[in-house]
N, C-alpha and C positions, 0 to 999 in steps of 0.2 A: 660607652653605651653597652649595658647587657644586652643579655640574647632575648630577653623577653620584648625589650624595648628595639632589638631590631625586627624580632618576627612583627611585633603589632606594623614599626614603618612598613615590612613588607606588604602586609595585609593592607594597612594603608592606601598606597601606591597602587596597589591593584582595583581597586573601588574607585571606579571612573568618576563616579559624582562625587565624591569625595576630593579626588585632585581638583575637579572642573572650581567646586566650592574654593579652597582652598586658592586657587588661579584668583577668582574674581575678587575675595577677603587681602589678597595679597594688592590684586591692582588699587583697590579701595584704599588700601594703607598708603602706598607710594601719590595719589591722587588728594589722598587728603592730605599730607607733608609738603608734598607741593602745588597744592592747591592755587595760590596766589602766584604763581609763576607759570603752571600750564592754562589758567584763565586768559582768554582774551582782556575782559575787565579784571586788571590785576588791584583796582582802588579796594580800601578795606571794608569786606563784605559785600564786596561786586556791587556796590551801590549808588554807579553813577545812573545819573536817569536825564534821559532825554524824553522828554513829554511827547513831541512832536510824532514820533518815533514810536510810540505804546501800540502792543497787542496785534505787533507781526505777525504774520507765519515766518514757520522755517525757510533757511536760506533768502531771507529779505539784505538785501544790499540798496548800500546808500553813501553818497558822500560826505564825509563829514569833515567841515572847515573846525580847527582848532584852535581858541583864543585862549590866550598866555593869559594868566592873573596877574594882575596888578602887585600881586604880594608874595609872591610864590614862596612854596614850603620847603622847608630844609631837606634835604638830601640825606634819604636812611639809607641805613645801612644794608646789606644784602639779608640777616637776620631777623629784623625787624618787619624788612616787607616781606619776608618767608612766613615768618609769625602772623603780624598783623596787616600784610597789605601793605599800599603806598596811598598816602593822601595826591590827589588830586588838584595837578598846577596849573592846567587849563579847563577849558569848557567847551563840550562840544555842540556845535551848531549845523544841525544835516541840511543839504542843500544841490539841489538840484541840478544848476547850472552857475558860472562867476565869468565875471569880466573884470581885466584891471583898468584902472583909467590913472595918471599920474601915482600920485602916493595912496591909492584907495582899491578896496577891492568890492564891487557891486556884485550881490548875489542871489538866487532866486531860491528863497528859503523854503524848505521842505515843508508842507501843513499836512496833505495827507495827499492818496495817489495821485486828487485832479486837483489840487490847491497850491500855488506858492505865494510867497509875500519877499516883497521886495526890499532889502537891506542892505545897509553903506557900512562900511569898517576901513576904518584907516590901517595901513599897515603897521603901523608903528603898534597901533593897536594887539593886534593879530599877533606880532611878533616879543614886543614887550610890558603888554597890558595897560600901556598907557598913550595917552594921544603925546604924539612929539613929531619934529622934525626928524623926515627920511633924506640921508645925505646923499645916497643912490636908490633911486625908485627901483630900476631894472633890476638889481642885484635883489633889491625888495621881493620886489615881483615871485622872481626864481625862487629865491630863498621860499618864502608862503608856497608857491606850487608844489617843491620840493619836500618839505617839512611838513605844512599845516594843513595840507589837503589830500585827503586818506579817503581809499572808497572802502567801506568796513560793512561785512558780511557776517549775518546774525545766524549760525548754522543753526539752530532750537529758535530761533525768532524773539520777540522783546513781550516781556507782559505789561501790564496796563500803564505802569510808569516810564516804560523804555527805556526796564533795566536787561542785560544779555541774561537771557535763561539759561545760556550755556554754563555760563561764569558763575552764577548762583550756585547752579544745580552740583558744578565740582567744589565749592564751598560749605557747600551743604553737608557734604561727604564727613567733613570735623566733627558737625555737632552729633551726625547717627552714630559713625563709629567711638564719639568721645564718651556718650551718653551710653553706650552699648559698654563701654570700657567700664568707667566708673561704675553705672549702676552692677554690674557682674562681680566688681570688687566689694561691693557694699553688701548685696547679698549672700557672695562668698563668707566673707567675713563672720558676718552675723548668726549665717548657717550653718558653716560648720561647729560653730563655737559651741549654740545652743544643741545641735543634734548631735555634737560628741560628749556633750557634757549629758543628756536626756539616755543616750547610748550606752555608756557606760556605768553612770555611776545609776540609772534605772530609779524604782522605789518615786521618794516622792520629787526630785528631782524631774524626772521622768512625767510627772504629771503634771508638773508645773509648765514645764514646756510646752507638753500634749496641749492642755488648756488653753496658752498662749494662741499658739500652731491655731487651735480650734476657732479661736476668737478669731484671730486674722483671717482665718481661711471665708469666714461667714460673710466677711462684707465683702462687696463687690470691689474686685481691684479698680476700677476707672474711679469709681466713686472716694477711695482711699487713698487716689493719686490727688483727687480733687484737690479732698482734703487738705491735704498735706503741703500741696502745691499753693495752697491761698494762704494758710497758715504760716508759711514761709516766705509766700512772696512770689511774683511769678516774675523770669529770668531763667538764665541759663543753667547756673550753678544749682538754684533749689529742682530745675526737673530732673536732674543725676540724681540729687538724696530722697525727690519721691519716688522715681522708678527705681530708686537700689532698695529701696524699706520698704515695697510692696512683694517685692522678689525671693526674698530670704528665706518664706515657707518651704517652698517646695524642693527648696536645699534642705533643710534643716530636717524635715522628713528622711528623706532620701541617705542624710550621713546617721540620721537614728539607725534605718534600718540596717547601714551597713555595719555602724560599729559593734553593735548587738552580734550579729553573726563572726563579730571576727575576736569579744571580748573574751569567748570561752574557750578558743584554742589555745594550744598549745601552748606558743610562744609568747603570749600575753600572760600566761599560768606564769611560766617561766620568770617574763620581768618583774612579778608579784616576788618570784621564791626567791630574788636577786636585790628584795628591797628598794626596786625605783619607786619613786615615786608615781602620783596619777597623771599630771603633769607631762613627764617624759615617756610615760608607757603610750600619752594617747599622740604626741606630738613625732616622737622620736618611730614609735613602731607600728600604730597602727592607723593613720591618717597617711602615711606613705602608700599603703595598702586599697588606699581607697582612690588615688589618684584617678585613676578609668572613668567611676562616676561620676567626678568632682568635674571631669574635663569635658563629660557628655553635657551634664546639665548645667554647664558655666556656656558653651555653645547654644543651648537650647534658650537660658535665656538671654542671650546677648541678641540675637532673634529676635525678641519677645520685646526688648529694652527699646528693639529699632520703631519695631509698629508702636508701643504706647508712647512715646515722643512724639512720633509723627499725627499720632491721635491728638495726646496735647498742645499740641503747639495749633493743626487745624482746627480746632476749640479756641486754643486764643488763649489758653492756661500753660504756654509750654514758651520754648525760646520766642523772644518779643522785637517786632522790626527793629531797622533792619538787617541785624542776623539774617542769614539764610539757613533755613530748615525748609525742608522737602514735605513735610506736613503742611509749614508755614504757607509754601510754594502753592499747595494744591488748593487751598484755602483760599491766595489772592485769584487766583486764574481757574477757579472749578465754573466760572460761567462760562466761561471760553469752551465747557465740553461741549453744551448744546445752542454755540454760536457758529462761527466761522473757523475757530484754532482752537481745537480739542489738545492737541500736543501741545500745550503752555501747562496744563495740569495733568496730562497723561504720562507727560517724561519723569518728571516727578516721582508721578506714583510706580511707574513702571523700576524704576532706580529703586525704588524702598523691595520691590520682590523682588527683584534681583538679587539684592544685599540680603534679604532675609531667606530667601530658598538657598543661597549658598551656606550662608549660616547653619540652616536647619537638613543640608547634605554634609555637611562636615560632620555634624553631631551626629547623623545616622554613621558614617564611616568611622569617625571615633567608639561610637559604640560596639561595631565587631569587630574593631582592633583589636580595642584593649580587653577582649574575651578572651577570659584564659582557655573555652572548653573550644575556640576557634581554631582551625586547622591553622595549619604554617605555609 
């Protein structure tokens, strides 16, 4: 580590909203990796639903009896449901009160706070998805009390399916921070390429790109998200390559101006008088030089990448049920604000500025970091 790159960590480190940013970007990562393991609903894409159950409040608790499937699914690996969750080998039925009676378990099914309905389940049932002879009732009995009757606790409450909002909302975490990844790469990419090539070699190069730059900049970004998003296709993978190929201007700008100012020093003269090529003068010596603004406005829009997701996907043009997206989120449950449970679409949106004010505190503290005229 040089001394430049320690004084900027120091500088760093000292800019409280900056670590504070940095704190939250960090738990966001760790949350989103393991997402499907700190969820309560660990099934794929938090998307078991219990109907009965829709459009809790927080901390709603309920008993829920657990029926075995008749078919139940292979056994993943620890990898797999880290990745993609674990498919779902029973089915849960909330319920109020139960009785056993011989091989059977009587129970007063959940419908809503003043409603229950009355249902019979054989234990065989309950235990192996199918009706058969129980050879010990008692042992039956325990066994279901023990295993299949859970009293489960909605800390965010259920939206209108009575799916956990909690479990969503840390799943959700993948598609902002994946979508904030990608598209930063995409516009990275793009931007510096086009604004060291406009940079550098200037003339009509330079106004080729200027024009480009111009055209883009004219239309409306939502509307060029539109675009591109129907054109494509809507899904997960096409809103990364529309919010990366809307983002790329204000890179591409940004490395014009910088390459410009660093093209007629000194040391660029120099790799001229030493025969490099253009290639290794811009890759090798002077895009190294530019890293400070490349890392402010790669924050800035990783930010920007979070909210226009969260925009497309509430529009219905961005990730498609049911995926969990925190746009998606605010979109099913925004009646809920001027109903009963305003928190079904408040936590949501509360998470998207969260994620993005840390983002957009980073990028301020990266920016008088990596100041060279900044004190030490």
């Amino acid at each position: 580590m040089d001394a430049f790159t320690q004084q900027a960590w120091k500088r760093l480190r000292r800019n409280k909203g900056a670590v504070a940013g940095l704190a939250v970007i960090s738990m966001a990562l760790v949350i989103a990796v393991f997402a499907y393991v700190l969820a309560p609903d660990g099934t794929s894409f938090a998307n078991r639903m219990v109907l009965e159950i829709g459009g809790q409040r927080p901390g709603f608790s309920v008993h829920m009896l657990s029926l075995q499937q008749s078919h139940a699914p292979e056994k993943e690996g620890f990898f797999h449901r880290l990745i993609y969750g674990e498919t779902a080998a029973d089915v849960m039925v909330p319920v109020k009160s139960w009785r056993f009676s011989n091989d059977s378990i009587f129970v007063d099914k959940y419908v809503d706070e003043a409603t229950t309905a009355p249902e019979r389940y054989s234990l065989a049932e309950v235990l192996y998805g199918k009706d058969s002879t129980i050879a010990d009732p008692r042992a039956a009995q325990a066994l279901v009390e023990k295993e299949h009757l859970r009293r489960k606790t909605f800390r965010l409450g259920t939206d209108k399916f009575g799916r956990d909002i909690l479990s969503r909302l840390l799943v959700g975490t993948r598609v902002s921070l994946s979508v904030g990844c990608i598209a930063v790469l995409i516009s990275l990419t793009i931007g510096i390429l086009l604004g060291a090539i406009a940079g550098y070699f200037r003339g009509v190069a330079d106004e080729a790109v200027m024009w480009l730059i111009n055209v883009i900049w004219s239309m409306p970004t939502l509307l060029l998200v539109f675009a591109i998003t129907l054109a494509l296709g809507k899904g997960f993978w096409q809103v990364f390559i529309a919010v990366g190929l809307t983002m790329w201007v204000s890179v591409a700008r940004i490395i014009r101006g910088q390459v410009m100012g660093l093209r007629e020093l000194q040391f660029v003269e120099a790799t001229r008088a030493l025969g490099y090529g253009h290639a290794r003068t811009i890759v090798r010596h002077i895009l190294p030089n530019i890293l400070g603004p490349v890392m402010v406005v790669a924050a800035g829009n990783f930010a920007t990448a979070i909210v226009v997701e969260a925009g497309l996907s509430f529009l219905g043009v961005g990730v498609q049920p049911p995926q969990p997206s925190w746009g998606l989120m605010i979109k099913e449950n925004y009646n809920f604000i001027i109903t009963h449970n305003p928190l079904l679409a408040l936590a949501p949106g509360l998470a998207i500025m969260l994620l993005v004010l840390a983002f957009n505190l980073l990028g301020n503290g990266l920016r008088d970091a990596l100041d060279v005229r900044g004190k030490i």
